[in-house]
C-alpha positions as a Python dict, from the first residue, in 0.01 Angstrom:
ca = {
    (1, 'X'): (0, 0, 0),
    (2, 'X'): (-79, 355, 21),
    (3, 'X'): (-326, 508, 321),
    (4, 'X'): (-520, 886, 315),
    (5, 'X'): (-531, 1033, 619),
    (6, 'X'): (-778, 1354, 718),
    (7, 'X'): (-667, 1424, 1088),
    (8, 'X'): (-646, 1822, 1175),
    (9, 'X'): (-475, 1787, 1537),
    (10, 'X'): (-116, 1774, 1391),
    (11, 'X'): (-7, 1568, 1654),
    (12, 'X'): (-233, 1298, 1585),
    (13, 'X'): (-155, 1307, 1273),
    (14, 'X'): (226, 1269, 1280),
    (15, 'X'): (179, 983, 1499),
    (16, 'X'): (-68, 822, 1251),
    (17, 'X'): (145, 884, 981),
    (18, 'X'): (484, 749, 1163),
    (19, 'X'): (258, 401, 1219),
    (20, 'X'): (173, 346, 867),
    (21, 'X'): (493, 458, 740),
    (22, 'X'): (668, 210, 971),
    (23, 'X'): (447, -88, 804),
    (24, 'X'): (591, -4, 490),
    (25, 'X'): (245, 238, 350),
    (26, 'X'): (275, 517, 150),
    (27, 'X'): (77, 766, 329),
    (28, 'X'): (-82, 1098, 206),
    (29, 'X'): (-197, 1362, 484),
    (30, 'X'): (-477, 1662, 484),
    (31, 'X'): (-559, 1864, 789),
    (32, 'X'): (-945, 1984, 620),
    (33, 'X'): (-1226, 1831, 483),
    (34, 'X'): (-1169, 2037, 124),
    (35, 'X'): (-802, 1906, 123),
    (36, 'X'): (-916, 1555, 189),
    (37, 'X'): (-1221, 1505, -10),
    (38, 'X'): (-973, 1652, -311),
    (39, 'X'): (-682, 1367, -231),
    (40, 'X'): (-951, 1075, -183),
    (41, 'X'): (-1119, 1196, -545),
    (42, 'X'): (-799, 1210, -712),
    (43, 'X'): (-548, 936, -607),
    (44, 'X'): (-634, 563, -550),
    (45, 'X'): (-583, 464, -171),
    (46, 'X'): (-599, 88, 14),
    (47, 'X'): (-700, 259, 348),
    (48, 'X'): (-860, 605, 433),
    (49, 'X'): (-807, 728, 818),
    (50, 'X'): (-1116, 993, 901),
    (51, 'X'): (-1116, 1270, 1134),
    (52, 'X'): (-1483, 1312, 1214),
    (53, 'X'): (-1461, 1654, 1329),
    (54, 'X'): (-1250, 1860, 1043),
    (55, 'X'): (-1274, 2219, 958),
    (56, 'X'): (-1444, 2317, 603),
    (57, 'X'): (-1558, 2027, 568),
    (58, 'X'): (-1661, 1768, 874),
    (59, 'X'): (-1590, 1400, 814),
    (60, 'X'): (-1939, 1255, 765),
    (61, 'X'): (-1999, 1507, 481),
    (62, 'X'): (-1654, 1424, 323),
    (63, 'X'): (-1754, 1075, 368),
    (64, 'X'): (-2118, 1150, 193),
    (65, 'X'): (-1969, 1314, -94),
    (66, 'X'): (-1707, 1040, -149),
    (67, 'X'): (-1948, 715, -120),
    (68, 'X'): (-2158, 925, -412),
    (69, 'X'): (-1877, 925, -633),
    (70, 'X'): (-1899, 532, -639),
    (71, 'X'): (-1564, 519, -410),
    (72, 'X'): (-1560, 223, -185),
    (73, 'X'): (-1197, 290, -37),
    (74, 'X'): (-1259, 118, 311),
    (75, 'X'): (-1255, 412, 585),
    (76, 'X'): (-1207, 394, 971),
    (77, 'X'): (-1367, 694, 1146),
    (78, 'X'): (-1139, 870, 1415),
    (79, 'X'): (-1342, 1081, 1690),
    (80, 'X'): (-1343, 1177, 2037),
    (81, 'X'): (-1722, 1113, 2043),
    (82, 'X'): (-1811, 837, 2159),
    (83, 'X'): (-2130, 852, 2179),
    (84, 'X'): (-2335, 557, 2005),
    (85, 'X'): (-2577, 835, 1801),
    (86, 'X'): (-2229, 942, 1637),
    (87, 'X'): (-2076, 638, 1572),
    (88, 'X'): (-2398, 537, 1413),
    (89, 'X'): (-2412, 860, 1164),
    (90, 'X'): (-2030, 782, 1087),
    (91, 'X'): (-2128, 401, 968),
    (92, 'X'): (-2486, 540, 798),
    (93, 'X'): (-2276, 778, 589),
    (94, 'X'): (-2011, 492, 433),
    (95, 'X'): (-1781, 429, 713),
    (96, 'X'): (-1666, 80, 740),
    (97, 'X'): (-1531, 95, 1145),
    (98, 'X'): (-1517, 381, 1394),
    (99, 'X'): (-1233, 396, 1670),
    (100, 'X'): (-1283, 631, 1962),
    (101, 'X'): (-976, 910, 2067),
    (102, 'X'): (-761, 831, 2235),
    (103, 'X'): (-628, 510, 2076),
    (104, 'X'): (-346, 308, 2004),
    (105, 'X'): (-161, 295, 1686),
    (106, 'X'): (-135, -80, 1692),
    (107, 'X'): (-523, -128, 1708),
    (108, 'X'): (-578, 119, 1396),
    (109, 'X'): (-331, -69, 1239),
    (110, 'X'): (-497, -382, 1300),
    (111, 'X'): (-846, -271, 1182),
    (112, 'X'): (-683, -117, 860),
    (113, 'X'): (-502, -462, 797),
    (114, 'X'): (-843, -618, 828),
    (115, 'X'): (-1036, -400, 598),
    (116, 'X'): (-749, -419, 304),
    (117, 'X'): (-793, -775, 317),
    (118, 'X'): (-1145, -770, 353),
    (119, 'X'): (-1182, -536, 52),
    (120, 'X'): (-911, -716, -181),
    (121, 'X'): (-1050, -849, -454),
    (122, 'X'): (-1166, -1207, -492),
    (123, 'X'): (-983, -1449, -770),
    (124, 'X'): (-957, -1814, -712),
    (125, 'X'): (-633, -1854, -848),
    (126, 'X'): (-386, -1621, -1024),
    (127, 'X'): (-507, -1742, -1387),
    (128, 'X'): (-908, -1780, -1334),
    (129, 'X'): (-1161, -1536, -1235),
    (130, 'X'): (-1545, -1620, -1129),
    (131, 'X'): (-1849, -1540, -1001),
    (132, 'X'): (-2106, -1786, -974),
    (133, 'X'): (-2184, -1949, -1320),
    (134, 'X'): (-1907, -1725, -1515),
    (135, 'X'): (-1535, -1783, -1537),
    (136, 'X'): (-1272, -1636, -1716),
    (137, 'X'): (-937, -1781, -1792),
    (138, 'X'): (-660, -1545, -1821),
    (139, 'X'): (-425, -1797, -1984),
    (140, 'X'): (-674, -1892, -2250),
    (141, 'X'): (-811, -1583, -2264),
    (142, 'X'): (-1183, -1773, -2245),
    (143, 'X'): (-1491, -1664, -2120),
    (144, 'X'): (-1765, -1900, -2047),
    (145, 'X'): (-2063, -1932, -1809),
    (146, 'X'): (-2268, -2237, -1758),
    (147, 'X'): (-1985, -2409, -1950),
    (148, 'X'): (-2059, -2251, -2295),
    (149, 'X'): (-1819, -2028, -2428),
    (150, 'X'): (-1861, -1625, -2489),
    (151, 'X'): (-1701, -1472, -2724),
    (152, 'X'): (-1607, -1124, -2678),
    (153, 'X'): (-1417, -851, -2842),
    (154, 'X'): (-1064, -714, -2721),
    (155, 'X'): (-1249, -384, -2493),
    (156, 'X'): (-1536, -639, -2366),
    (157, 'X'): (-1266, -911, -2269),
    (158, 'X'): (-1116, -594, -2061),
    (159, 'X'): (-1411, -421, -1899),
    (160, 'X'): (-1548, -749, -1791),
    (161, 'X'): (-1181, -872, -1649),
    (162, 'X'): (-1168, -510, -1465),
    (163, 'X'): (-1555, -554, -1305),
    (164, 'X'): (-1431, -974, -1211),
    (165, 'X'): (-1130, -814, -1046),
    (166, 'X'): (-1360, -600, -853),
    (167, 'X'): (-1689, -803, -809),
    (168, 'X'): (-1952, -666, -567),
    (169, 'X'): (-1778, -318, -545),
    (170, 'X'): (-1934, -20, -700),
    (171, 'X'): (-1741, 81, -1018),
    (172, 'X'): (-1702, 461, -1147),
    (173, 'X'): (-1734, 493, -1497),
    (174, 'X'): (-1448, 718, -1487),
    (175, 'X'): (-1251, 417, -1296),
    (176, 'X'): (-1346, 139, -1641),
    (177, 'X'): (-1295, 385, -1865),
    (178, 'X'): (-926, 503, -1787),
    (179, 'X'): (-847, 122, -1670),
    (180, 'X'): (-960, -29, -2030),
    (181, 'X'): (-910, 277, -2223),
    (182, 'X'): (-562, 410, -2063),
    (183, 'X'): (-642, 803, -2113),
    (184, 'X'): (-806, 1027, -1943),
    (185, 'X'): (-1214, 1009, -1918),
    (186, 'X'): (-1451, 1299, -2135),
    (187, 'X'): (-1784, 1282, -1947),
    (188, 'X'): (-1943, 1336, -2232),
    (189, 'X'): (-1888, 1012, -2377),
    (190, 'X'): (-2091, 754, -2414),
    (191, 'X'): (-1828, 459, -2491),
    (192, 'X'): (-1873, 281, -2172),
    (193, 'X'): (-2245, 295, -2176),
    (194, 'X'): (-2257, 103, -2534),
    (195, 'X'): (-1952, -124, -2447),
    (196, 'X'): (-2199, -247, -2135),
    (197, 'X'): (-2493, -287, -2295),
    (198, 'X'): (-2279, -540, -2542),
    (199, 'X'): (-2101, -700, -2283),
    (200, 'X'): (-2436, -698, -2079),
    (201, 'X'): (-2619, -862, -2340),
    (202, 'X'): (-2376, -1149, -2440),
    (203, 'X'): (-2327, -1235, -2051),
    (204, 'X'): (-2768, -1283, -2021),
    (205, 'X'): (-2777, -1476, -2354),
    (206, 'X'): (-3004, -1810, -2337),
    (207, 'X'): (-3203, -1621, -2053),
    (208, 'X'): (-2919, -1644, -1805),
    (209, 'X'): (-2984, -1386, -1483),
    (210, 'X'): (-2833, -1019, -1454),
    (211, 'X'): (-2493, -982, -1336),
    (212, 'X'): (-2377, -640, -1460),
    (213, 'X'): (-2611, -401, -1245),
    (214, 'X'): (-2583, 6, -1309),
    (215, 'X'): (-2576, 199, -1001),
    (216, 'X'): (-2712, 533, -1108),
    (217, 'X'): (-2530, 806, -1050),
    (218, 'X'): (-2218, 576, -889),
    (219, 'X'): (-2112, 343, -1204),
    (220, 'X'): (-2177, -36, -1228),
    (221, 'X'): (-2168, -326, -983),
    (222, 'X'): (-2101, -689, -1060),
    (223, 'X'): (-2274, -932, -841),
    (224, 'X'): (-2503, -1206, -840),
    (225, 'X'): (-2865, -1125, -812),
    (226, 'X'): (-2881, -1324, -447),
    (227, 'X'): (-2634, -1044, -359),
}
């Protein structure tokens, strides 16, 4: 597991970092908003710890930025406001839980623990992945939906295994190109956009409803349309 945390009182932040540390995380540390926002765009993370108050950069801002990129790395807001107007800005801007200084280690723990899990992604065994009408088996490397069989190409098989593995999170295109594609992502390109529409295409076939949904400027989300 690795955590981010963006705390600039260096006390709090040692003692942050000794907690997750002692659970076994990996844990990365900035003291500004410029230093954090850099980290949480360039490393994947399980758990991000927020300061709400930073300098450069204040939390709900980094938070703002981040949430735009398509990133939904669960984060727990850390502030000595309390006051419900604050916590409320914290949660509008992406947060996922808000924890009022002072605190105790073993609660923030707790909450983190509970977001992870919360955020993991969904597979119903370690050889089958679904959502709704659509499986794929992993052993038989099959796709099918509504029992009929879809065949798709090598990169297809890939994307769509990579968007199953991460159902009903928002998905970078940066993110499905470098996990499907293995080097490094030229924004220019339009790979991913024609490698969609394909996939998109053979998933609706027969009239069946949308699953693949773009979220512009953010990536692509798979979900049912109920969701």
């Amino acid at each position: 597991m690795k955590a981010l945390v963006v705390e600039d009182d260096q006390t709090t932040l040692d003692y942050i970092e000794k907690g997750f540390k002692e659970q076994g995380f990996n844990v990365d540390t900035a003291s500004s908003g410029t230093d954090g926002l850099y980290l949480a765009t360039s490393s994947d993370y399980d758990i991000i710890i927020l300061d709400r108050m930073l300098p450069q950069m204040d939390g709900v801002t980094l938070l703002s930025a981040l949430r735009a990129t398509g990133n939904a790395t669960p984060v727990i807001f850390l502030s000595a406001l309390s006051h419900v107007d604050e916590r409320i800005k914290g949660l509008q801007a992406g947060g996922d839980d808000y924890l009022t200084k002072p605190f105790s280690i073993q609660e923030l723990l707790i909450r983190a623990d509970l977001l992870i899990r919360r955020h993991q992604p969904v597979q119903q065994d370690s050889s089958q992945l679904q959502l709704d009408d659509l499986c794929m088996d992993l052993l038989a490397h099959k796709v099918t939906r509504k029992q009929q069989e879809i065949k798709l190409q090598p990169k297809e098989f890939q994307l769509l295994r990579y968007l199953l593995e991460h159902q009903n999170q928002v998905v970078s295109r940066t993110k499905l190109f470098e996990a499907v594609w293995d080097y490094h992502f030229d924004p220019k390109t339009n790979v991913i956009d024609v490698h969609i529409a394909k996939l998109r295409k053979k998933l609706e076939a027969g009239g069946a409803s949308q699953l693949i949904h773009t979220v512009r400027g953010a990536g692509y989300i798979l979900r049912t349309p109920e969701a």
